[in-house]
N, C-alpha and C positions, 0 to 999 in steps of 0.2 A: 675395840681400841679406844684408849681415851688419852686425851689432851690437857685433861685437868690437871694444874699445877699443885692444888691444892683440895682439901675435902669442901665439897659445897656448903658455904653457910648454913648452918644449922639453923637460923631466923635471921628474917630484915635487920634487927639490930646490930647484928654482925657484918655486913655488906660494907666492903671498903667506899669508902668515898673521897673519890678523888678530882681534881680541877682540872688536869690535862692526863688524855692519854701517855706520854713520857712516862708518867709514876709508875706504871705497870709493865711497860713495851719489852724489856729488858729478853724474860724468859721467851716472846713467843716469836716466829718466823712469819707467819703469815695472818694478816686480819682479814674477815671475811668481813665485810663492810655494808650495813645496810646502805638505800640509798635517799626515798623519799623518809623525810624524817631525822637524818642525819645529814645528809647535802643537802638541802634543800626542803622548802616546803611548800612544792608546789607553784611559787611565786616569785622568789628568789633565793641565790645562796647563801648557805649558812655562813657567816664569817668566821673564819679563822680554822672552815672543814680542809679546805685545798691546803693550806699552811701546812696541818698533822697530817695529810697522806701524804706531801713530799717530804715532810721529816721521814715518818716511817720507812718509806723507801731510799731514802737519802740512807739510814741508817743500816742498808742493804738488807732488808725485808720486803714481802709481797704484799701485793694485795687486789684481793677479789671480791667485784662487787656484786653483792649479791642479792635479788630483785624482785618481787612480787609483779613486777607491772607487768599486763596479759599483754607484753607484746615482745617481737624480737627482741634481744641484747643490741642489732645493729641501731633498732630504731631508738633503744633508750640511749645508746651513745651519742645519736645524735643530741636528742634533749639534754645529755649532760654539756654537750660541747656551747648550747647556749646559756648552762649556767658557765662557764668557764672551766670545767674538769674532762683534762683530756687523756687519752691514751698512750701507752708507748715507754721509750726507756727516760725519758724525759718527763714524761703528764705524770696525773694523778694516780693511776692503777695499771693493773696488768690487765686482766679479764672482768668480763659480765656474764654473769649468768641470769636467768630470768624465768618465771617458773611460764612465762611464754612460751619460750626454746620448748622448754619441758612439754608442753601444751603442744605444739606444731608436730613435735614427732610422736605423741600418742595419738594425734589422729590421722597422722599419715602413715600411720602403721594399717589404718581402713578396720581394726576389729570395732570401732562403735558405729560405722557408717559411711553412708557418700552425703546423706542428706542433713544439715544441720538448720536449725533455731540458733540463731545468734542473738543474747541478751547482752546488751553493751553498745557504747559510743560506737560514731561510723569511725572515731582515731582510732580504734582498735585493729582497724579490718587491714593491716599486716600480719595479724593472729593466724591468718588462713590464706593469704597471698599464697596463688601457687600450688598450694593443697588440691588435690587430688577429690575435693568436694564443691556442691553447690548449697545454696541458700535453700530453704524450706519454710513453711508456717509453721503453727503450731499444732495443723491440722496431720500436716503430713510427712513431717520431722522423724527421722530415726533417733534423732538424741540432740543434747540442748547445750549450746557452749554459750557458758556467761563468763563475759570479762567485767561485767559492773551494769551500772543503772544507763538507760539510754539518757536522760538528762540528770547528770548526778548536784547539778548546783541546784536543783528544783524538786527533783523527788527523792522518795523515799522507801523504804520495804514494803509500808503495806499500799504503795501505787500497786503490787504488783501482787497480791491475792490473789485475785483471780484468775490470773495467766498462771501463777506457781499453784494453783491446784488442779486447775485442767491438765498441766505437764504429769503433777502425778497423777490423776486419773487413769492419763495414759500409758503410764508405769514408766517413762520418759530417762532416759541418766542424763545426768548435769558434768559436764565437766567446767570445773571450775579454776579460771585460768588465772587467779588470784583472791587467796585466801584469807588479807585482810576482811577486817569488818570494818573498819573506818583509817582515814585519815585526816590527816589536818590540810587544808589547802588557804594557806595565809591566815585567818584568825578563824577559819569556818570547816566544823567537821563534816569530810564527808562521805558516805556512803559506798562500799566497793563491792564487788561480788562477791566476798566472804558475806557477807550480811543477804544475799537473798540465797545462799548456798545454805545456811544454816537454818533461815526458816523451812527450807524448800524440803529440808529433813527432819523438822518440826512435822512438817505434813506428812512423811512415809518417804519420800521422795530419794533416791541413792544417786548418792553426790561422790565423784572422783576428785580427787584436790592434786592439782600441783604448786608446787614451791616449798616457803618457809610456812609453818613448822614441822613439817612432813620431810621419813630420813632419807628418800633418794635423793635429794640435792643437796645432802649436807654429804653425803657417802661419795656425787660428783665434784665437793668442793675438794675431801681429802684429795680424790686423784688427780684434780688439775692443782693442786698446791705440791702433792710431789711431785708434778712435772714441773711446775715453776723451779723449785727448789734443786733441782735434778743439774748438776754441771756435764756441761757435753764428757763421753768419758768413762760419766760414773759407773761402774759394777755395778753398786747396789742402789736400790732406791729412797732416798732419806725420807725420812718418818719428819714432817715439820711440826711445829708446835704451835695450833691453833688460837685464834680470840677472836670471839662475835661480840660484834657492837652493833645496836637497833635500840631503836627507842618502840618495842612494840615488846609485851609480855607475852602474848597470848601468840607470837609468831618468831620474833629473833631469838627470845630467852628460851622461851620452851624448846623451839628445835635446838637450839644450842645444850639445854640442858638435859632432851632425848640421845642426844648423839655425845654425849658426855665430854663439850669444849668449855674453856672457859666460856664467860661472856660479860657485857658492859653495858647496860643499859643508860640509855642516853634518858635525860627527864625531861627535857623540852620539846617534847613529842608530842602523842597521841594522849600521854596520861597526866601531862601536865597538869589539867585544871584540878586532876584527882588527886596529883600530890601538892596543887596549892603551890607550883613552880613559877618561875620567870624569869626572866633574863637577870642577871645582877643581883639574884636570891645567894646568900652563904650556904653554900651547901653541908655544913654543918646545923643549918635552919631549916634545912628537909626536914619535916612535922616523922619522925618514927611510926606513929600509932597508924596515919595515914598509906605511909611506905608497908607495913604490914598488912592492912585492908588491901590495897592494890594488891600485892604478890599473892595474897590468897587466894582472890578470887582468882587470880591466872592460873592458879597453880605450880608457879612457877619463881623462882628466885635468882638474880643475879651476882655473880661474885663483886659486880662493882657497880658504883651508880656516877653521871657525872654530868653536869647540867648541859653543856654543849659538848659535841665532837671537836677540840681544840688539843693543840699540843701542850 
């Protein structure tokens, strides 16, 4: 099934560019919404993000946000609720989803284990609240759940060579509870479990991924966007017409352009210094050759590009 309105860009040069979401809103029902990156960066929110989700909704369309952070939906609600983005028929979105959730019930399903290695901050440890498992070494571990670096403002991948080669040694799996490899947190990039997930497979090592760019949660967005979309009543189940906005190549765009949605890449993200962005740049002054260099190496291409998430 696909949501594409139009045929995907044939090259960067072609990639509409636009100032506010509005210019495009028209054909689609529901946005799937990244969240660090486009709300927020970590430090505070993006201005004029809250603005375009209550237009969009105002304009009675959905929206779902949706999360790489390895922990519940309930816990990142919280943390949006202290940037100011709330819930409800009234707030900023409908739903979260989070490739957390995703995370919590593949290992409460018990096929990797009772005994886990947990790699990641102790703010993660909602990840496994509850769960039907304990903590283990690395000694005596049936399998290894990383949601990130244990100090990610301080270290970095190769802190962790020598623990990520004993794991394979041990022929260990990795479930990895977030697939970025970096983000932005206020001017300083950092480090997520995508990035010790990737080396860990450098070394032999078999890594299970949940989240974005991976299609079970884009396959969970269609069915809770036709329940959104669904009026008490209905007979049949409407088919909505999808839009991914992220400021991440190598996870919003590509899962968006796996699962054949449109999508909007945000540039004051993760890849800003790569395209030479910044706040009050014309985005008719986005450098082309550069915007081509990025999209390649992703492999991946967006129908639109736009400096902030604004309406």
């Amino acid at each position: 099934m696909s949501d594409r309105t139009e045929a995907q860009p044939a090259d960067p040069d072609r990639i509409r560019r636009i100032g506010g979401i509005s210019e495009i809103a028209d054909p689609y029902d529901v946005l799937i919404c990244d969240v660090w990156g486009v709300l927020h960066d970590g430090t505070v929110a993006y201005r004029g993000a809250g603005e375009a989700l209550r237009a969009w909704r105002a304009a009675g369309k959905r929206v779902i946000l949706l999360s790489n952070a390895p922990r519940p939906g309930a816990s990142v609600a919280e943390q949006l609720l202290r940037y100011g983005y709330q819930a409800g028929p009234e707030g900023h979105y409908d739903q979260i989803l989070t490739s957390g959730d995703a995370t919590r019930a593949a290992i409460a399903g018990g096929s990797y284990g009772q005994k886990l290695l947990h790699l990641g901050p102790e703010r993660d440890a909602p990840l496994i609240e509850g769960l039907p498992v304990s903590l283990g070494s690395l000694d005596d571990c049936e399998f290894v759940l990383c949601s990130g670096l244990y100090d990610d403002e301080r270290e970095t991948v190769t802190d962790y060579e020598d623990r990520l080669q004993a794991m394979a040694g041990r022929g260990l799996t990795m479930l990895c509870a977030n697939p970025d490899i970096t983000v932005m947190r206020g001017s300083k990039t950092i480090y997520c479990a995508g990035a010790l997930a990737a080396r860990y497979r450098e070394l032999g090592g078999e890594v299970v991924y949940f989240g974005k760019p991976h299609p079970p949660v884009y396959a969970q967005c269609r069915a809770l966007a036709r329940t959104l979309m669904s009026a008490p009543g209905d007979k049949q189940t409407p088919t909505p017409r999808l839009l991914v906005i992220g400021d991440g190549l190598h996870t919003d765009i590509t899962g968006a352009q796996r699962a054949a949605i449109d999508s909007v890449l945000v540039l004051g993200g993760i890849h800003a210094d790569a395209l030479g962005f910044a706040d009050g740049v014309d985005m008719a002054a986005v450098d082309p050759v550069a915007l081509r260099q990025v999209c390649a190496r992703a492999g991946a291409i967006p129908d639109a590009i736009i400096g902030r998430f604004v309406w």
